[in-house]
C-alpha positions as CSV (number, residue, x, y, z in Angstrom):
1,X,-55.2,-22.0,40.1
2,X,-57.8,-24.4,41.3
3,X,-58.9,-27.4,39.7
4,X,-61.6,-30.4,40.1
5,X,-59.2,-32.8,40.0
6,X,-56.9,-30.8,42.4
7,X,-56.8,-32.3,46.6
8,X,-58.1,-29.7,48.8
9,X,-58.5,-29.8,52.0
10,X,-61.6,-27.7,53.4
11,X,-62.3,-25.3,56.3
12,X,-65.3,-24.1,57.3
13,X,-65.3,-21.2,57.8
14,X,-67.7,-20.3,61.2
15,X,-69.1,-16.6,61.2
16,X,-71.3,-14.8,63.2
17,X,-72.9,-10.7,62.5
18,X,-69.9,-10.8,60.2
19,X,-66.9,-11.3,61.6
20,X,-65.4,-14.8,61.5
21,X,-64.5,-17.5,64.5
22,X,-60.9,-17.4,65.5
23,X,-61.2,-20.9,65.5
24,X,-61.5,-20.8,61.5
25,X,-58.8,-19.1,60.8
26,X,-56.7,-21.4,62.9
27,X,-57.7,-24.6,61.4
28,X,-56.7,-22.5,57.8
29,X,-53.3,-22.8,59.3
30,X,-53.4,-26.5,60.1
31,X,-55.0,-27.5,56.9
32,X,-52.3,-25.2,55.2
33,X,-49.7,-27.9,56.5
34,X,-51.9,-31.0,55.6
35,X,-52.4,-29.4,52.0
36,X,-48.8,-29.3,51.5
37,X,-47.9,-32.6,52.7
38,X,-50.9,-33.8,50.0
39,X,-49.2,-31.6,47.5
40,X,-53.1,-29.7,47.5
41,X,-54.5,-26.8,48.6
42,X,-56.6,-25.3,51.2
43,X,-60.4,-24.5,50.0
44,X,-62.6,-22.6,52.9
45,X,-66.1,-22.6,52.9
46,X,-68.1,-19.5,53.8
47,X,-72.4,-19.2,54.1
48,X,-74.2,-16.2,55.5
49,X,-75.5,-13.0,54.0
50,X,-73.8,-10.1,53.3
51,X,-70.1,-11.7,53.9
52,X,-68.0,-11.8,50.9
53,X,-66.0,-9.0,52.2
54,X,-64.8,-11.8,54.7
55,X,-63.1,-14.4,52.2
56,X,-60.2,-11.4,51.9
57,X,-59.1,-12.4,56.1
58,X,-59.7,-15.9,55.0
59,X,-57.5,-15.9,52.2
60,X,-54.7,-14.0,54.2
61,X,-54.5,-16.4,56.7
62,X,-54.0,-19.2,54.2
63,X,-57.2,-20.4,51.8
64,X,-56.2,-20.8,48.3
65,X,-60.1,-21.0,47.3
66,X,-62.7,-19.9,48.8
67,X,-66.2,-21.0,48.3
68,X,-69.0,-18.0,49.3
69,X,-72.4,-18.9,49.6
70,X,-74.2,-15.8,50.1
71,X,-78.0,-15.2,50.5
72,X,-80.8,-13.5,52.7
73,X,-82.0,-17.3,54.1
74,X,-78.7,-17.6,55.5
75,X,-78.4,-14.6,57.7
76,X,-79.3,-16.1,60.8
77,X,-78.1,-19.9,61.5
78,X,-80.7,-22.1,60.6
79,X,-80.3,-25.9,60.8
80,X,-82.3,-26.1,57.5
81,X,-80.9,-23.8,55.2
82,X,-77.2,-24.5,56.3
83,X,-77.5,-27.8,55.4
């Protein structure tokens, strides 16, 4: 269960047309091992349209939250509405 007060340690998770950067899912690994040594957990973070079908691969390969930010503006990488 996640809490506020809870460590986490975050990923961002990269996708592109829906499917997510292998890259992601191997920093989920890594920050699996810094969130034990911190006694946390891992939290990724996921923005585009049309992908919270994705946050299932993202929680199999380690994410204990994840944080979906889903709407039409962020369909295509923007600088603007990413940020």
């Amino acid at each position: 269960m996640s809490s506020v007060d809870s460590t986490q340690v975050w990923v961002f998770a990269e996708q592109e047309e829906g499917k997510l950067a292998e890259v992601s899912l191997e920093l989920l690994g890594k920050a699996k091992d810094l969130a034990s040594d911190l006694g946390g957990e891992v939290g990724s973070v996921l923005l585009g349209h049309s992908v919270e079908p994705l946050a299932a691969t993202l929680f199999a390969y380690g994410a204990d939250v994840v944080y979906v930010v889903d709407d039409e503006a962020l369909d295509v990488y923007r600088t603007q509405p990413y940020a």
